[in-house]
C-alpha positions in Angstrom: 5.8 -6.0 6.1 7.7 -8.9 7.4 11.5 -9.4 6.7 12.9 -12.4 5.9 13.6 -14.0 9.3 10.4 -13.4 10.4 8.7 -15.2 7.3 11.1 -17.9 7.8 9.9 -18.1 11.9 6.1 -18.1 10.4 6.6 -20.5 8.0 7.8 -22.8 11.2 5.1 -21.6 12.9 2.6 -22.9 10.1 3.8 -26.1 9.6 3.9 -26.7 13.5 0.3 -25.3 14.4 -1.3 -27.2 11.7 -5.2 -27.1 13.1 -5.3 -23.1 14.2 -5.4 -24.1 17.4 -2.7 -23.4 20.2 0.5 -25.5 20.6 3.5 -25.9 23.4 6.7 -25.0 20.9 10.1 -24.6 22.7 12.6 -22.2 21.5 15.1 -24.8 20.7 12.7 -26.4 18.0 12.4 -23.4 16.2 16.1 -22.2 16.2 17.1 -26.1 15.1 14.4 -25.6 12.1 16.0 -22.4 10.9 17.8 -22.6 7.7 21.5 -21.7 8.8 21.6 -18.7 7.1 19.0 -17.3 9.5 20.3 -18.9 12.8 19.6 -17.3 15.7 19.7 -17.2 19.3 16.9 -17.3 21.7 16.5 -13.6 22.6 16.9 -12.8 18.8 14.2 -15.4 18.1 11.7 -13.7 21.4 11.7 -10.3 19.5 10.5 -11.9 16.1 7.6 -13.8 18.0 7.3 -10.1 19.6 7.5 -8.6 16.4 4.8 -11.4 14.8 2.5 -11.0 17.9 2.3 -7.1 17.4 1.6 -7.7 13.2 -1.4 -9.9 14.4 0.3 -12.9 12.3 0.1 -14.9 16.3 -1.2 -14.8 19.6 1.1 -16.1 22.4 -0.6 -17.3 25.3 2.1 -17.7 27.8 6.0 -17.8 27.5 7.9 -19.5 29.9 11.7 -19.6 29.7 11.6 -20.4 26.3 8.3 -22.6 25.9 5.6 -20.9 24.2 2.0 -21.6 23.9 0.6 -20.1 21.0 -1.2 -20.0 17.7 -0.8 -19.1 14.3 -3.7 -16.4 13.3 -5.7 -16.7 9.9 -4.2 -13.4 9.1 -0.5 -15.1 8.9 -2.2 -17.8 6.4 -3.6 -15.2 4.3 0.3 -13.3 4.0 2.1 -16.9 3.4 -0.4 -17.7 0.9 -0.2 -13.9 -0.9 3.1 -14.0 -1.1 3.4 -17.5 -2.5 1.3 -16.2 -5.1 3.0 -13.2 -5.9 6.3 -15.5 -6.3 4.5 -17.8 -8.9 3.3 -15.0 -11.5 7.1 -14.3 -11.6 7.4 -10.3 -12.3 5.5 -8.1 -9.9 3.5 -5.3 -10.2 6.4 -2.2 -9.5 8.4 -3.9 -12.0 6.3 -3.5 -14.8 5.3 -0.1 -14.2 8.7 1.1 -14.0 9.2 -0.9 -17.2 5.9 1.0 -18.9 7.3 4.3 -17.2 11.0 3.9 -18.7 9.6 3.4 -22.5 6.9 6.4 -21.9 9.9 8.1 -20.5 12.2 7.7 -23.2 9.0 8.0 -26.3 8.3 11.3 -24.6 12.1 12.5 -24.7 12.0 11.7 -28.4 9.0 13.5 -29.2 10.5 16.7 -27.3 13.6 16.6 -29.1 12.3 15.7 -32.5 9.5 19.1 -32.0 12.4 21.0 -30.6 14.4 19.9 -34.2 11.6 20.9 -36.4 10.8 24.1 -34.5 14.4 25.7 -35.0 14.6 24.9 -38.5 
C-alpha cells in the first residue's frame, strides 16, 4: 500500500512516461511538480523511487546524481486506475460493513435485553 507521497511521485511518474517506455527525469522535475504540501528534498524523494521500485510500481535503469532513467510498470497503471475508481463510487467497502455490523450490533442487543425482560417476569 502506497502512502500519499508516493501516489503523488507516481502520479508524476505517469504523466511523464506517457508510452511505457523508459525516460531521462531529473530529480529537480519531480520535486518542482510536487504539490507543496508534499515537498521534498532529493534524498527524501530517492527512497520513494526506492520504495516504488521495490512495490514493482517502476523499474529504474540507472540513477546518476539525481537523473533517472526509468519506467513506469503496468502494475502502477492498474493501482492509479483502482484507486481512481474506488474514489468515484464514494463510500467503500469497510465502511459499509461496519455500517451493517453497528445496526446488527445494536438489533441483537435489543433482542437480548427484550428476552432477558420477558424471561424474569
Amino acid at each position: 500500500m502506497l502512502d500519499l507521497k508516493s501516489q503523488t511521485v507516481l502520479k508524476i511518474l505517469i504523466k511523464e512516461c506517457k508510452n511505457g517506455g523508459y525516460k531521462i527525469i531529473e530529480t529537480s522535475d519531480i520535486i518542482s511538480a510536487l504539490p507543496e504540501r508534499y515537498k521534498t528534498d532529493a534524498e527524501g524523494l530517492k527512497n520513494i523511487l526506492t520504495y516504488l521500485e521495490h512495490s514493482d510500481c517502476i523499474s529504474i535503469k540507472y540513477d546518476d546524481d539525481g537523473v533517472y532513467c526509468l519506467a513506469v510498470l503496468p502494475y502502477a497503471y492498474k493501482m492509479v486506475e483502482t484507486k481512481q475508481e474506488q474514489k468515484k463510487k464514494g463510500i467503500t467497502l469497510p465502511l459499509k460493513i461496519y455500517i451493517i455490523i453497528f445496526f446488527l450490533s445494536f438489533a441483537a442487543s435489543f433482542l437480548g435485553a427484550l428476552l432477558s425482560k420477558l424471561i424474569y417476569f
